[in-house]
N, C-alpha and C positions, 0 to 999 in steps of 0.2 A: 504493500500500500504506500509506504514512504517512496520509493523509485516512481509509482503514478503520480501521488502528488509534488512531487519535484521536476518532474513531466510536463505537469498542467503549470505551474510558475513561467515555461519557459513561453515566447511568444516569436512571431518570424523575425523578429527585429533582432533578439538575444541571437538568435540561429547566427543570423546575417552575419553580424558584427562578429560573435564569436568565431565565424568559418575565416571571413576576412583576416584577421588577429592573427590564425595560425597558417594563413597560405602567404603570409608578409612576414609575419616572426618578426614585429616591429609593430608597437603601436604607432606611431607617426606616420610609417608608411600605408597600416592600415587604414587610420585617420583622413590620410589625402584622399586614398584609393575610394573611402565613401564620402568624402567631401563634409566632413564634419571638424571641428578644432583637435589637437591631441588631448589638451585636457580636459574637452568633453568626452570622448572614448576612455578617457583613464578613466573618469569618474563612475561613468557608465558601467565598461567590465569588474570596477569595487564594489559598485553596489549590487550585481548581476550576483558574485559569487559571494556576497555577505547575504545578498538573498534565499539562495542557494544552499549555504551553507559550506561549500565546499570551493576549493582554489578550481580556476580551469587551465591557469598556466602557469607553469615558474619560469622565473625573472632571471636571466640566465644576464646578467652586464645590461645592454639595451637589447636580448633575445627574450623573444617572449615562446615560450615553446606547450606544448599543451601536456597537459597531466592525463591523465590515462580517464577522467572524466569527462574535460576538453574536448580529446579524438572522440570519445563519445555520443560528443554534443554535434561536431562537426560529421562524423558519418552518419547519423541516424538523424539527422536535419537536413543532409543531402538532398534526400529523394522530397523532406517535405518542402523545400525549396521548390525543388524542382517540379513538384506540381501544383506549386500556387503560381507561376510562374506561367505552366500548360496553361492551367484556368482562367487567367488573366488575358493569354492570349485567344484561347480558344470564345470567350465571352465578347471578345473584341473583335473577333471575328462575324461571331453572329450579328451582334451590333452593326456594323460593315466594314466589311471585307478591306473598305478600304484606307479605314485608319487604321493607328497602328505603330509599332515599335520593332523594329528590328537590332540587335545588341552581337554586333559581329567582332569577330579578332583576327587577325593577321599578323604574321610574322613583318617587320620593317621593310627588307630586301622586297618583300613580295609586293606589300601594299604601293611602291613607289609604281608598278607597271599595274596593279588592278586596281587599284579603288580608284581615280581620275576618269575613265571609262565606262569600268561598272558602275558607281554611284550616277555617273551622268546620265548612263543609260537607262537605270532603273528610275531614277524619280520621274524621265519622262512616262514611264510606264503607270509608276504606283507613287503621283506628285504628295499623295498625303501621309505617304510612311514615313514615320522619323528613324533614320537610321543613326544609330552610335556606334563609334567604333574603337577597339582598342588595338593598339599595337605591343607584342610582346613578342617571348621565343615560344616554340611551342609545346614546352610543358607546362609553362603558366597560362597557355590560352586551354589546354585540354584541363587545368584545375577548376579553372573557371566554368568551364562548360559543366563539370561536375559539381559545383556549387550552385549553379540554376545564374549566375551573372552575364552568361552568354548563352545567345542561341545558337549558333552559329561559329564553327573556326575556322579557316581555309590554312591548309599546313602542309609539311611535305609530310606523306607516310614515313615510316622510319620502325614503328613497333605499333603493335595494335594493344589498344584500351580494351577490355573488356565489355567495362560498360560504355564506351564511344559506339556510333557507329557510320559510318565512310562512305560518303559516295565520292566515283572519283570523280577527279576535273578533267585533269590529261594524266597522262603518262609521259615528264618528261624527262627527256634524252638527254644523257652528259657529254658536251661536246668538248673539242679542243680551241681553243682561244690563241691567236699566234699575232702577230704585227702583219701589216703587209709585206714590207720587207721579208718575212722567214718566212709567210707563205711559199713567193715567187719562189722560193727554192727549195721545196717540199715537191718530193715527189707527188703527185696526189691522182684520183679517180676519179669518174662519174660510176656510183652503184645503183643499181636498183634499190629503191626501199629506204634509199638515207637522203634525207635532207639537203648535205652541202654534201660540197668534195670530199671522198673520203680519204684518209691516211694511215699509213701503217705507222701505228705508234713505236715499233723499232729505229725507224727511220728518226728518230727524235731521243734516242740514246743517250746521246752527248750533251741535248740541248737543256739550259736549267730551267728549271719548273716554277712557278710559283704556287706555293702550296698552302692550303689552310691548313688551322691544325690539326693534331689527332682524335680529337674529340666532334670536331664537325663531319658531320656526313659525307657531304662534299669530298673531303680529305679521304675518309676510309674506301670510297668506291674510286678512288685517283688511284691510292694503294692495292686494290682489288685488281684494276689494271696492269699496272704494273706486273704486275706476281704473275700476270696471264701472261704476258707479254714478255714475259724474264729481261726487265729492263730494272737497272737504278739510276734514273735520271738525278743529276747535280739538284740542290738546291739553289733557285735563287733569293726566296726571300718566303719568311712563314707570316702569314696577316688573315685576321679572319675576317676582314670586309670585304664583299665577293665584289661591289662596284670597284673599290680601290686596287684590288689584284685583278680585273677588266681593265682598268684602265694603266695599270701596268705592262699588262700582257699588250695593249695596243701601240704603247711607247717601245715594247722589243727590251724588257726587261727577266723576260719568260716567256714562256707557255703555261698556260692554265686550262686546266679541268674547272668545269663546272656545267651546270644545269642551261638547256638550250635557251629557257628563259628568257635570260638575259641579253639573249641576240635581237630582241625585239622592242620594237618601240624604243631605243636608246637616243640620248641626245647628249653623244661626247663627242668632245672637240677632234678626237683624235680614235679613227673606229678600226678595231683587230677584225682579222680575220675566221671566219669561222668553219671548222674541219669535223667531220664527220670522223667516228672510231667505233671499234670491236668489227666480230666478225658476222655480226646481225644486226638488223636495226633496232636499235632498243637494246640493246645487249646491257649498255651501264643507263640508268636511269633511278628515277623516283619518281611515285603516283605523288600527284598532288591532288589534295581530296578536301571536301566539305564535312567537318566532324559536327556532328552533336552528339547529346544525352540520350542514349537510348530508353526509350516509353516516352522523350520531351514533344510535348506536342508541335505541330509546326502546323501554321499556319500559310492563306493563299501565297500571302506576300514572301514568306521565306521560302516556301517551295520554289514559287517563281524564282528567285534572286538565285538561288542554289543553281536553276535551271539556266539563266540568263548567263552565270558563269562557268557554266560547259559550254554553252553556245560563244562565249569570247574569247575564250582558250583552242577554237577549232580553230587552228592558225592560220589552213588553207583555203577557211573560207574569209577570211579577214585579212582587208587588204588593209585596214589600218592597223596589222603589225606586218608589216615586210621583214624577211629577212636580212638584212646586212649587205 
């Protein structure tokens, strides 16, 4: 009876805020993140757990980490999140269809070539949806999504969530990134099935690479090739901003690996070459997909939006992303 009535004290706000608290491990950064002062969230989470009776996080320096009550509070508040959230939507719906809130995330690198297009494209569609948006990496956008704060992520696949579930966008393709200059003097092909000219990345042995690190994706399927290829290309320089190693790679500082992405829609002063690899098309790549909360309701307008961004990603029908 004591665990129901300590149940019944809590309210979607306590959820809220206590889920916030431990996906920040910072009150302050919690604080910004719901747009309230810090020392009204302090006040807040002392009076929550003198409520209570019990702590929900210890005070690690400025880490605020959750006590085996806390995770409690934050797992089994999840899903009620996440269906006040459905309900809100779904009643918003019936109301019509055509107002409305859409709460999307995206990774930085990605948002700089989708959301200018897609958001333009969609409000023509559905002028009265407000959309918000967040930019993070993406385990903080799939946190979110499992906190009921998003509806929506668009990410590179990489590992699957459980409770997420995927649709995909494309399937994109890791290409080679060269200067003009070390183009001209690449052996290279026309293939069936590949995009640009393709190259044997043996022929590129010698040449140094610009690499992200070992922790990035990016990096591991660079490495993947490699090992196929029984090459150890030199290093030229390790950075994890995939536009700054592009534009690198364009000055003739390296070669780089990365996602074909980024061959499109580009506005640098100074534009690399772009070369097809492996021995299939698709051979190194990553699905880029639209994650939500699996049971989270989705509504006309997210469906749509979800929809409208497989139809902008069909590169060959869209002449406003040319290739390079």
């Amino acid at each position: 009876m004591e665990h129901n009535t300590l149940a019944m004290q809590l309210d979607f706000r306590d959820i809220e805020y206590v889920s916030m608290i431990a996906q920040e491990h910072s009150i302050s950064r919690a604080a910004a993140r719901l747009h309230i002062t810090q020392p009204a969230l302090s006040i807040y989470l002392k009076n929550l757990e003198t409520r209570l009776g019990i702590p929900l996080f210890n005070r690690l320096g400025k880490q605020m980490l959750p006590t085996y009550a806390g995770s409690c509070v934050v797992e089994q508040g999840r899903g009620l999140l996440l269906g006040r959230s459905g309900l809100s939507q779904q009643l918003q719906d019936i109301k019509n269809h055509e107002n409305g809130l859409i709460r999307l995330g995206i990774t930085p690198t990605r948002g700089i070539y989708f959301l200018p297009m897609m958001l333009h494209n969609f409000r023509q569609r559905f002028p009265q949806i407000e959309v918000q948006c967040t930019e993070a990496d993406a385990q903080q956008l799939e946190e979110m999504l499992l906190s009921g704060t998003l509806d929506v992520a668009f990410i590179n696949l990489v590992s699957h969530n459980d409770k997420l579930a995927y649709q995909q966008i494309i399937q994109d393709a890791v290409v080679l990134f060269v200067s003009q200059q070390l183009y001209e003097h690449l052996p290279r092909e026309q293939r069936s099935g590949f995009a640009h000219p393709w190259v044997d990345l043996r022929e590129l042995a010698s040449e140094p690479f610009i690499r992200n690190y070992p922790e990035q994706h990016t990096e591991q399927i660079a490495q993947q090739a490699f090992r196929d290829y029984g090459i150890e290309p030199p290093t030229a320089i390790r950075i994890s901003n995939h536009l700054t190693a592009l534009n690198l790679a364009a000055y003739g500082y390296g070669a780089y690996l990365s996602l074909e992405y980024l061959a499109y829609n580009l506005m640098l002063r100074v534009k690399p070459a772009v070369l097809s690899i492996g021995e299939t098309p698709g051979e190194y790549g990553m699905k880029f997909v639209a994650a939500t909360a699996k049971g989270a309701y989705q509504g006309t307008a997210l469906k749509g939006f979800i929809d409208m961004a497989r139809q902008m990603y069909t590169y060959e029908f869209l002449p406003a992303f040319p290739p390079l």
